[in-house]
C-alpha positions as CSV (number, residue, x, y, z in Angstrom):
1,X,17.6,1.7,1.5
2,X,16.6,5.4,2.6
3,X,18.6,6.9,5.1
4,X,16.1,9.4,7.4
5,X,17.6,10.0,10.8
6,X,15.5,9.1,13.7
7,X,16.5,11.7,16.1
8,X,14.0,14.5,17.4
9,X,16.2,17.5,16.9
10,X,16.3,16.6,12.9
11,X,12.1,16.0,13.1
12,X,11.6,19.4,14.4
13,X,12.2,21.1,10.8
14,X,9.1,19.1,9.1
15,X,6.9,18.7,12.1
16,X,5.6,20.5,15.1
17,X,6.6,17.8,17.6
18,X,5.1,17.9,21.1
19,X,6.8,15.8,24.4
20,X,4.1,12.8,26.4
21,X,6.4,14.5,29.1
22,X,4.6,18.1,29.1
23,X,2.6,19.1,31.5
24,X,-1.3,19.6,30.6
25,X,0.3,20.5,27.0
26,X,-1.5,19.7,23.6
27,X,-0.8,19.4,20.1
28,X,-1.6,22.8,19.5
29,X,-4.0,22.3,16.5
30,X,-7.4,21.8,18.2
31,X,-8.3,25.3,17.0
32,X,-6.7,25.3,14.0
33,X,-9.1,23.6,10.4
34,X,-6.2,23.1,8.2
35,X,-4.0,20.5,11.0
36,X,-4.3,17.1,12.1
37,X,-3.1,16.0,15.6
38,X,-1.7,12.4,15.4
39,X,-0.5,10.7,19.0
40,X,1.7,7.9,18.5
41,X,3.8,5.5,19.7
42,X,7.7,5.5,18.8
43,X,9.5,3.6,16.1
44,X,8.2,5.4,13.1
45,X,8.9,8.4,13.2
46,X,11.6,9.0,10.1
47,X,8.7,7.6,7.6
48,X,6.6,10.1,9.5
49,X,8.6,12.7,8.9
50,X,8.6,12.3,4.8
51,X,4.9,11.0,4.8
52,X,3.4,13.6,7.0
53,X,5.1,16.5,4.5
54,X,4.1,14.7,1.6
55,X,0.0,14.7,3.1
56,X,0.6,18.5,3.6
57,X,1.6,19.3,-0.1
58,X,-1.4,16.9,-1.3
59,X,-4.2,18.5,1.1
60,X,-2.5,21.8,2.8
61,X,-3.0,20.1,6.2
62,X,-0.4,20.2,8.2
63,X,0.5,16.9,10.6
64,X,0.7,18.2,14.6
65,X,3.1,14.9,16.3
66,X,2.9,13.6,19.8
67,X,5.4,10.4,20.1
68,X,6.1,8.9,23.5
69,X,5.5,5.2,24.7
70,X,2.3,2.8,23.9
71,X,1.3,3.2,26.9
72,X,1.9,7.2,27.6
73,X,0.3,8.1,24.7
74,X,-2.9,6.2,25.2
75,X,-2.6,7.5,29.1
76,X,-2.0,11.5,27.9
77,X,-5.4,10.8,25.5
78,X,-7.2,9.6,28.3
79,X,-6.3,12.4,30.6
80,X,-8.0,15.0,27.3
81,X,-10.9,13.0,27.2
82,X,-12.8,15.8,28.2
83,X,-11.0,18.0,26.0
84,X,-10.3,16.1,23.2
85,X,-6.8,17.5,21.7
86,X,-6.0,14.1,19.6
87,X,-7.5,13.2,16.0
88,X,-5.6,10.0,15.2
89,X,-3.6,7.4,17.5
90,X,-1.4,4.7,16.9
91,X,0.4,2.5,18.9
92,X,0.8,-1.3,19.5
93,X,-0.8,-3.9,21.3
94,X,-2.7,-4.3,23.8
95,X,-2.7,-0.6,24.2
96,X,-4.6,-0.3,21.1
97,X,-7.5,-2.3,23.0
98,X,-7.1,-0.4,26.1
99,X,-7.6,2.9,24.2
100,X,-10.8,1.0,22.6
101,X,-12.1,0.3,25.8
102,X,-11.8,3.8,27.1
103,X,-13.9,5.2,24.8
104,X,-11.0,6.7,22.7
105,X,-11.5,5.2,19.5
106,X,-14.2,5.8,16.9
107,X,-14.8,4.2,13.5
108,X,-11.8,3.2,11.5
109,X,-12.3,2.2,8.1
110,X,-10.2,2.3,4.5
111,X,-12.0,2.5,1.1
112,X,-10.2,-1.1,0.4
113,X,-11.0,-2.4,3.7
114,X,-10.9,-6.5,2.0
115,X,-7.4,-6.0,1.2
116,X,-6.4,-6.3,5.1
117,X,-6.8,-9.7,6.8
118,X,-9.1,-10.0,9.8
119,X,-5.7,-9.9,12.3
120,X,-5.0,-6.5,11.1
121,X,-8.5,-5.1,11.9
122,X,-10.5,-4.4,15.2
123,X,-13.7,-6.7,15.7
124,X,-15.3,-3.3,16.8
125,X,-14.4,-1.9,13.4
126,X,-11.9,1.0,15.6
127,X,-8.8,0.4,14.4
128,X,-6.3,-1.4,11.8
129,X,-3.1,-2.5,11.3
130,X,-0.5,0.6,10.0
131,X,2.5,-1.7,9.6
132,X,3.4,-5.4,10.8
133,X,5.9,-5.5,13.8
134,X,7.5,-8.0,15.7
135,X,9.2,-8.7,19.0
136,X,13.0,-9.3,19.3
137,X,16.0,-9.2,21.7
138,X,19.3,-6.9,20.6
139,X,22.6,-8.0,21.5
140,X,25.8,-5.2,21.6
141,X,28.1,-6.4,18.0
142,X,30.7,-6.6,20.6
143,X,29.3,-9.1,23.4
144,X,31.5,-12.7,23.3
145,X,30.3,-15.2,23.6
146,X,26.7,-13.9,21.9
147,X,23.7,-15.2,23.9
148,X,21.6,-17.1,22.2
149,X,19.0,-18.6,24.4
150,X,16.4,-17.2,27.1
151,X,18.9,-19.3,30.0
152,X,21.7,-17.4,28.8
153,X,20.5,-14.3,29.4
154,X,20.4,-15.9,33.7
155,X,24.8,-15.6,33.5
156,X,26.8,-13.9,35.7
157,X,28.4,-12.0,33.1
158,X,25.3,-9.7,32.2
159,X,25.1,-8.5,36.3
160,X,23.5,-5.2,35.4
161,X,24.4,-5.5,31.2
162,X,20.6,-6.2,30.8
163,X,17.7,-3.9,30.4
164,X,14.0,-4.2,29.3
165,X,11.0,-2.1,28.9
166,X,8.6,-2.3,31.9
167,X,5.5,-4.4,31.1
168,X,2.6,-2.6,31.7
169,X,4.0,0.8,30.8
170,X,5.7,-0.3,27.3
171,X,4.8,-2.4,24.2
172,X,7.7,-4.1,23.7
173,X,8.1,-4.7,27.2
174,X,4.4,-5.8,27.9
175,X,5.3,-8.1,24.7
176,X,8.1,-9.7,26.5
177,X,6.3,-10.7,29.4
178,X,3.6,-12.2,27.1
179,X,6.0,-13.9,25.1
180,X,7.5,-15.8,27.8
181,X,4.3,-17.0,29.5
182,X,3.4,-18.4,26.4
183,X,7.0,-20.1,25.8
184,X,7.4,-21.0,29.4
185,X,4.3,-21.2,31.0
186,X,3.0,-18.7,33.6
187,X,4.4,-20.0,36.2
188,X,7.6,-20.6,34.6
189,X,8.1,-17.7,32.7
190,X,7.6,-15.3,36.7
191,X,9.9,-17.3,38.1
192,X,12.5,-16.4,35.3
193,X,11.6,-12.6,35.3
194,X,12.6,-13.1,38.8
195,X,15.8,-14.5,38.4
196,X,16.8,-12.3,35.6
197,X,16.3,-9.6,38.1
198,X,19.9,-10.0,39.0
199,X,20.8,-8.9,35.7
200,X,18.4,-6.5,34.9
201,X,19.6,-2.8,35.5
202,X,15.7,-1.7,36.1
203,X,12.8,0.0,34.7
204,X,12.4,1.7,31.4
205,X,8.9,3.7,30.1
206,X,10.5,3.7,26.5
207,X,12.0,0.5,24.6
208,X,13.3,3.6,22.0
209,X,15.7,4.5,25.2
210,X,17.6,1.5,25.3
211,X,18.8,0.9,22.0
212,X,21.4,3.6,21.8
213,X,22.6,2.1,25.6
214,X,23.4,-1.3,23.7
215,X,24.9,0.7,20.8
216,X,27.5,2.4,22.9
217,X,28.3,-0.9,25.1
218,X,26.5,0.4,28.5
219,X,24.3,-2.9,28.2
220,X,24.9,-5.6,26.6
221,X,21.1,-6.9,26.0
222,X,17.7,-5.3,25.7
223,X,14.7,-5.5,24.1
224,X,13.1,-4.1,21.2
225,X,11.4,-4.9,17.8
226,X,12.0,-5.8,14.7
227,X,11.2,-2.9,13.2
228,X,12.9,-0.1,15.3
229,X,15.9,-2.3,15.7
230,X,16.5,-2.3,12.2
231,X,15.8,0.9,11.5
232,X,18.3,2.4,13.9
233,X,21.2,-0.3,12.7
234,X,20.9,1.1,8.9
235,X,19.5,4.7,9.8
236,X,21.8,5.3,13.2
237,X,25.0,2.5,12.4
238,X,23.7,1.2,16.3
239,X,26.2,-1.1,17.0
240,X,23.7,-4.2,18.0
241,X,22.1,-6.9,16.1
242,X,18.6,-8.3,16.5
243,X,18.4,-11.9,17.8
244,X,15.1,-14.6,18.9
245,X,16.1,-16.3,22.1
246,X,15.6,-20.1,22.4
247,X,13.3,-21.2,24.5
248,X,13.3,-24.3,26.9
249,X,12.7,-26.4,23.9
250,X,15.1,-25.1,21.6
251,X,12.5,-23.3,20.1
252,X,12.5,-19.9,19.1
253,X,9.3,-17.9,19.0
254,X,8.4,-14.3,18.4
255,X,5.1,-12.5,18.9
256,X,3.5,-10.4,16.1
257,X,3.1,-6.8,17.1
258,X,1.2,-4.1,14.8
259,X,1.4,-0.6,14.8
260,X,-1.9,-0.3,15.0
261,X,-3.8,2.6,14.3
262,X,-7.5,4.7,14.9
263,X,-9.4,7.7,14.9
264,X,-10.1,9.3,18.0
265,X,-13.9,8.9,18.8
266,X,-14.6,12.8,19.5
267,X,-11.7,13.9,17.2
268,X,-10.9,17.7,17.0
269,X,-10.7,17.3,12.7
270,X,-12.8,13.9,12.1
271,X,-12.5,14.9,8.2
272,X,-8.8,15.5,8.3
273,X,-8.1,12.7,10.4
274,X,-10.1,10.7,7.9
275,X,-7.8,11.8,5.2
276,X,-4.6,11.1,6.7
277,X,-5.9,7.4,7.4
278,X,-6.5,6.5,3.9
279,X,-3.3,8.4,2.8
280,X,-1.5,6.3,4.7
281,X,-2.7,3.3,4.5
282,X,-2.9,3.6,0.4
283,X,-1.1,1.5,-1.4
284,X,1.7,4.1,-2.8
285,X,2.2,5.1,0.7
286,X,2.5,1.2,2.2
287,X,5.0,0.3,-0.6
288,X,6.8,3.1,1.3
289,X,7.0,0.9,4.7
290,X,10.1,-1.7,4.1
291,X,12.1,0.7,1.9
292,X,11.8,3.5,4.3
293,X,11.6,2.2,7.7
294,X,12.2,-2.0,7.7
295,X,7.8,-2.0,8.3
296,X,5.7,-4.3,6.7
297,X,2.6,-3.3,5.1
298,X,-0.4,-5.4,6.5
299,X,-2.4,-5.1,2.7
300,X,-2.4,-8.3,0.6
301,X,-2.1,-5.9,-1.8
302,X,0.9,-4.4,-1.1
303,X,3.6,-6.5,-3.4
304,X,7.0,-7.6,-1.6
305,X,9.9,-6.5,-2.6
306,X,14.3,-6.6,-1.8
307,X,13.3,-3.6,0.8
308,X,11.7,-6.5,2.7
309,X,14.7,-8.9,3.1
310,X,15.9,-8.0,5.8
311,X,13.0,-7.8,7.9
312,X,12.3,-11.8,7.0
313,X,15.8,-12.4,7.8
314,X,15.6,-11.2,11.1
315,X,12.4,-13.7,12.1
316,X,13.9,-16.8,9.6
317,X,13.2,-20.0,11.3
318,X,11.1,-18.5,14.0
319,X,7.8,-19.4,15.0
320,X,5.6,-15.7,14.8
321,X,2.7,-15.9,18.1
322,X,-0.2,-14.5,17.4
323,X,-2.3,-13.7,20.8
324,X,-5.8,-12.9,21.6
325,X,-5.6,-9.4,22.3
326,X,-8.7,-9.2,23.3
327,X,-8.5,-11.2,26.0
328,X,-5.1,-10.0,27.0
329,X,-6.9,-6.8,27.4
330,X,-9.7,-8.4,29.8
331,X,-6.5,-9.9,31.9
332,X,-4.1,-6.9,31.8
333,X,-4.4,-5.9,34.8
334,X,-4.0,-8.9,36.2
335,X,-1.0,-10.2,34.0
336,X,1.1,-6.9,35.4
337,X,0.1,-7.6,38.7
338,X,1.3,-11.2,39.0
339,X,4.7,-9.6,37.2
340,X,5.3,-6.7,39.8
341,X,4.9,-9.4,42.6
342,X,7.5,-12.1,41.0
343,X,10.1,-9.2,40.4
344,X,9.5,-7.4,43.7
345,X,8.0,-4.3,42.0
């Protein structure tokens, strides 16, 4: 397994790395033929760092990078819309869709566009599936007894030891609230967001934040996903471990969660954009994805390998939820409001 830190500071040498957080700021390669702006959401970015220089050597266009939550990045593309700054986006669901919506997605095709199954690519053609994801809880290495259900998480013991992305705001965390409704019901699954309250130490924009809290004991639970969690335990030695809760039932069930990934629909370098799609979503590059960074490439053409064992391991014996992001999108709005009101947001 490749070792490629995750951290910012260590990014900076390959790529020109812009914050969600700056003011009115861009990617700084609108102007520029020979650059590519790409917008997206955190998780990835150690393959990006040795995928992005290897598209610079093949084409001599160099990769602009703007990482900050699902939803921020979809938000900061929104607010250019007039000014169009970003060529390519990806993040996950349903922030993918909400983008779509908005106008900010054009036509996003591959060359080999059979060898991706019809969950991994947008009915309005927009978008496809970069790498396969899913949803999972960490636990700190050194909490006793571990928790192993959805009701365990309720115990006194976590007062303040438990943190998750807000819903609405992050993937992971809109993911969490989605997961429960469909494990506990709607009305079930508010009324345990508003118990866990008690527990939970509050909001968070950025699921990428709270790992390293779990890692150095502050917390002893949060959310994440398979992927990044991984990634951080072999690339970072985080001191956590991923784990499915059991629901009600006994049950334990996971939701599927793609990076997804589209071209901006008035993007600043269509072309280049073009050309960074379909170099990395080729097939040399996607056999890249488990080795590299515990992702799973969404092409049935893609052949599985070791790199890949721990990724399976980690959702063993779990049912994997596939929802209608579609209509998730048409009730978002509505889905975060009912979740604000059960935890007094």
């Amino acid at each position: 397994m490749k070792s490629f830190t995750r951290a910012a500071t260590a990014l900076a040498a390959a790529l020109s790395i812009a914050a969600v957080a700056a003011c009115g700021g861009t990617g700084g390669s609108a102007d520029d033929p020979d650059a590519v702006t790409v917008y997206s959401a955190d998780g990835l970015a150690s393959w990006y760092k040795t995928q992005f220089a290897a598209f610079e050597r093949e084409t001599g266009i160099r990769v602009d990078y703007v990482e900050g939550g699902s939803g921020e990045v979809v938000s900061r593309a929104a607010k250019e819309k007039a000014n169009p700054q970003m060529d390519v986006l990806v993040t996950l669901p349903p922030f993918i869709q909400q983008a779509d919506r908005q106008g900010l997605l054009g036509d996003t095709s591959i060359a080999e566009a059979d060898a991706l199954p019809a969950q991994a690519k947008a009915p309005s053609g927009h978008y496809l599936a970069l790498a396969d994801n899913y949803f999972t809880m960490i636990r700190g290495t050194a909490v006793t007894p571990a928790p192993e259900t959805w009701t365990d998480l309720l115990d006194d013991r976590f007062d303040q030891k438990i943190q998750y992305s807000t819903p609405g705001q992050a993937g992971d965390g809109t993911a969490l609230l989605l997961l429960l409704r469909h494990v506990m019901g709607d009305d079930g699954a508010l009324d345990y967001l508003g118990r866990l309250q008690a527990n939970n130490v509050g909001p968070s924009a950025s699921t990428g934040k709270l790992g390293p809290k779990v890692s150095k004991g502050e917390l002893a639970v949060a959310n994440s996903d398979v992927q990044m969690a991984l990634a951080s335990i072999a690339d970072d030695g985080a001191a956590y471990e991923t784990f499915i809760p059991a629901g009600p039932d006994g049950k334990r069930t996971t939701i599927a969660l793609p990076y997804f990934m589209g071209l901006a629909a008035d993007a600043p370098h269509p072309e280049n954009a073009q050309k960074l799609v379909d170099f990395l979503m080729s097939v040399p590059v996607q056999k890249t994805l488990a080795g590299e960074v515990f992702g799973i490439s969404a092409r049935t053409d893609v052949p599985t390998t070791g790199d890949d064992e721990a990724i399976r391991a980690a959702v063993a014996g779990v049912d994997v939820w596939q929802p209608d992001w579609s209509e998730v999108d048409e009730n978002f709005q509505a889905l975060i409001d009912a979740y604000n009101k059960a935890t007094d947001q």
